[in-house]
N, C-alpha and C positions, 0 to 999 in steps of 0.2 A: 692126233693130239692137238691141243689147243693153243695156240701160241696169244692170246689177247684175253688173258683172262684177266678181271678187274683184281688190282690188291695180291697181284701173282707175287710180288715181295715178302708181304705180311703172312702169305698162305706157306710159302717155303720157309719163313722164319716159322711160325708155327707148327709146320711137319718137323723141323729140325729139332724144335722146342721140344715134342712130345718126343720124339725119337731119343734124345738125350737124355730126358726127363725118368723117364723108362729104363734106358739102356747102358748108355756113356755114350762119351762126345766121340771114341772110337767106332761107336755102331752108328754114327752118322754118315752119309757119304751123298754125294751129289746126284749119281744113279736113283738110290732107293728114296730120295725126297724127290725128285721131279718126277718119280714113278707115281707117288700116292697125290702128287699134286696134277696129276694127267696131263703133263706138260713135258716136252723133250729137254735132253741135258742142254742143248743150247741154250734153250730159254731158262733156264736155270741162270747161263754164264752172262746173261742179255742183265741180272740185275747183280750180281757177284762175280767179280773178277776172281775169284780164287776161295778156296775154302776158308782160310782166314777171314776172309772178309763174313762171312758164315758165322764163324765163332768168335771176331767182335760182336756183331749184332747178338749173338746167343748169352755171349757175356753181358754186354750191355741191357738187356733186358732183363739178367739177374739180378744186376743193381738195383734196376728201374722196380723189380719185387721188392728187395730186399727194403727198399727206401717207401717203395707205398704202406709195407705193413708199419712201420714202425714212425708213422706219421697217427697212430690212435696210440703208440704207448704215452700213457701219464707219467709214470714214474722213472728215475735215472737206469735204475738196476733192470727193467722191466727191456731197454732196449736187450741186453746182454740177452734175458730170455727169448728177446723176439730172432735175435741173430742165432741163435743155437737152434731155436725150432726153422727156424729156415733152411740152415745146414741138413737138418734129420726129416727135413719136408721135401727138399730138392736135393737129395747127396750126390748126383751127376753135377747136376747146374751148377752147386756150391763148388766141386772138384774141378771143374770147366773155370771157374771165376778164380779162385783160391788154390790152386792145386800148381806142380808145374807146365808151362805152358811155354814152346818156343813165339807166343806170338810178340810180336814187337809190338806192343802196345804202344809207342809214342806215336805209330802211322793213322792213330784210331783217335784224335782230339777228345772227341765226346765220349768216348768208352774210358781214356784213360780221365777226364775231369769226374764221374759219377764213380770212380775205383776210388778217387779220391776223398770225394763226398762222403764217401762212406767213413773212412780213419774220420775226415772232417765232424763230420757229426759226431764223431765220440769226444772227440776233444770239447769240441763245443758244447757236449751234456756234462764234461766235467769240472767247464768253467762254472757254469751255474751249481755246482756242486760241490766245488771248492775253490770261492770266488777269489781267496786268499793266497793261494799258490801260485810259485811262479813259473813262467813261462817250462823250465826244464823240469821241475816236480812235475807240471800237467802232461809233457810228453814221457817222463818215465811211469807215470800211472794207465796213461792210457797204451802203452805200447805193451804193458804187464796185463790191462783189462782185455788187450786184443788177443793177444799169448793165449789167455786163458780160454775164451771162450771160444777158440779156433783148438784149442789142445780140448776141450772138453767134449764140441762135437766129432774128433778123430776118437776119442775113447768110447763116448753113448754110440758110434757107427759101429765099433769095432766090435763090442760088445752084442750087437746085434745079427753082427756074420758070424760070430761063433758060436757054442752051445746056449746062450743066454747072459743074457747081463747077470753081472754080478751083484749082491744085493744092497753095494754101495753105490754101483752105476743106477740099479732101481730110483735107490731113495732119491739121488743125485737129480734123475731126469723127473723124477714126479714130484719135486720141491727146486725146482731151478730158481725161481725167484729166493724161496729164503737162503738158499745155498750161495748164490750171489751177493746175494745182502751181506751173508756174513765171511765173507770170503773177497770175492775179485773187486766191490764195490766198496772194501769202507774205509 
């Protein structure tokens, strides 16, 4: 096995990523990534102290999607859709990032400020779109907009592990923008 291989972090964040991606954050484990990265579990432990350390970086890389897609939406309502199709695009990563998780996220600085960034950007797309409200209307609107579109993708998931969506989940997931529009955004 290879113990100096170039970018051996970035290769086991990315076996981890697919593993996850695929599977769930349960089907990860420190063995079956440094097996397919040809490298022994030491050198595994040479760049992560612990598996935790594993699923910050896995977490934090969800963000770092979740925030590059939604750097082309134009429109306010348009984020909502871009957060929903992320949930039903990565539903491990989403469940890893948003789901319950024992990790202490305050030991992870930079995982816990882009967890942030994220609520942050909604707030701050609902300044520019209701420049008038105050400071406690903007966080009871935005904490109702997150509600929503975190309960929407547990329902379009759910709908998809059982016999089929329902023909209101249909409509629901192939009209997300007008259904946001006239619903969680106005």
């Amino acid at each position: 096995m290879s113990y100096h291989k170039e970018n051996l972090k970035a290769q086991l964040v990315e076996i981890a990523w697919e593993i996850c991606n695929a599977e769930s954050w349960q089907k990860v484990n420190m063995r079956k990534v440094a097996q397919k990265a040809g490298v022994s579990r030491t050198a595994f432990y040479r760049h992560f102290k612990n598996k935790d350390d594993l699923k910050a970086e896995l977490m934090q890389r969800g963000f770092e999607t979740l925030a590059k897609g939604s750097e082309d939406v134009e429109q306010f309502f348009s984020y909502g859709v871009h957060y929903i199709r992320f949930g039903l695009d990565y539903p491990h990563i989403y469940d890893l990032m948003f789901g319950s998780t024992n990790l202490d996220i305050s030991l992870y600085p930079d995982l816990k400020a882009q967890s942030n960034a994220s609520f942050d950007e909604l707030l701050e797309g609902l300044k520019s779109f209701m420049p008038d409200a105050s400071d406690k209307k903007l966080m009871i609107k935005a904490v109702n907009i997150w509600a929503s579109v975190h309960g929407l993708v547990g329902l379009l998931r759910r709908g998809d592990l059982q016999d089929g969506k329902s023909e209101q989940l249909k409509w629901i997931e192939n009209n997300l923008e007008e259904y946001l529009k006239m619903t969680t955004f106005r």
